[in-house]
N, C-alpha and C positions, 0 to 999 in steps of 0.2 A: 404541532406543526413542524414539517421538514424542512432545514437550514436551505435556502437556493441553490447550492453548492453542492449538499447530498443529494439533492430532485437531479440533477442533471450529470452529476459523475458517472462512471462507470464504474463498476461495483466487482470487488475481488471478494476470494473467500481469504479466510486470512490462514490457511495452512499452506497457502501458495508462498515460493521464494522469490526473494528481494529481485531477482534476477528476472523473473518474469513478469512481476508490477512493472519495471522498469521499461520491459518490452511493449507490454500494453498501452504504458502510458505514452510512449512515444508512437507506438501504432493511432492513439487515437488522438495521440496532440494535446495532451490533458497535463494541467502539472499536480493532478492529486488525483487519487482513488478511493471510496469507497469503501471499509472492512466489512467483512460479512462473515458471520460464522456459520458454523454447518449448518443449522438450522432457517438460512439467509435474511438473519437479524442484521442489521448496521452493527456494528462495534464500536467505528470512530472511521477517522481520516488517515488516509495516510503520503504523504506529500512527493513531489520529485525531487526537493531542496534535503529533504527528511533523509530521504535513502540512496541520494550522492554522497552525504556525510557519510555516513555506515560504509556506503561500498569501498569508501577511499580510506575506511579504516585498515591499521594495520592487520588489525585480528578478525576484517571481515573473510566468509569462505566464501561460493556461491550453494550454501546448502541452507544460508540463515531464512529460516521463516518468518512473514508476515507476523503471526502469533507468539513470535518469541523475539520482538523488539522493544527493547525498556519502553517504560512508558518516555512521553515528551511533548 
């Protein structure tokens, strides 16, 4: 059974960067997305609390991809 949260997110691939989740999710109003890998499996969650942190890091660039954020 799917979480009510994944039914209704809007769903990323996850080789998209931090920079455009962020875009989406305020395009649609949403505070999390969806991962989806190439195959457009679910992977997990990925939040807007999640990748304000990141982006406000010192050592973020805007190149970081989705698929290559520690786990958390």
């Amino acid at each position: 059974m799917q979480h009510h949260s994944m039914a209704h997110a809007p769903r990323i691939r996850d080789d998209m960067t931090v920079e455009v989740a962020l875009s989406l999710m305020a395009g649609a109003q949403v505070d999390h997305l969806v991962l989806c890998d190439g195959d457009d499996q679910s992977t997990g969650l990925v939040t807007l609390a999640r990748l304000s942190v990141l982006r406000d890091a010192p050592t973020y660039t805007d190149r970081v991809r989705l698929r290559d954020l520690p786990e958390g």
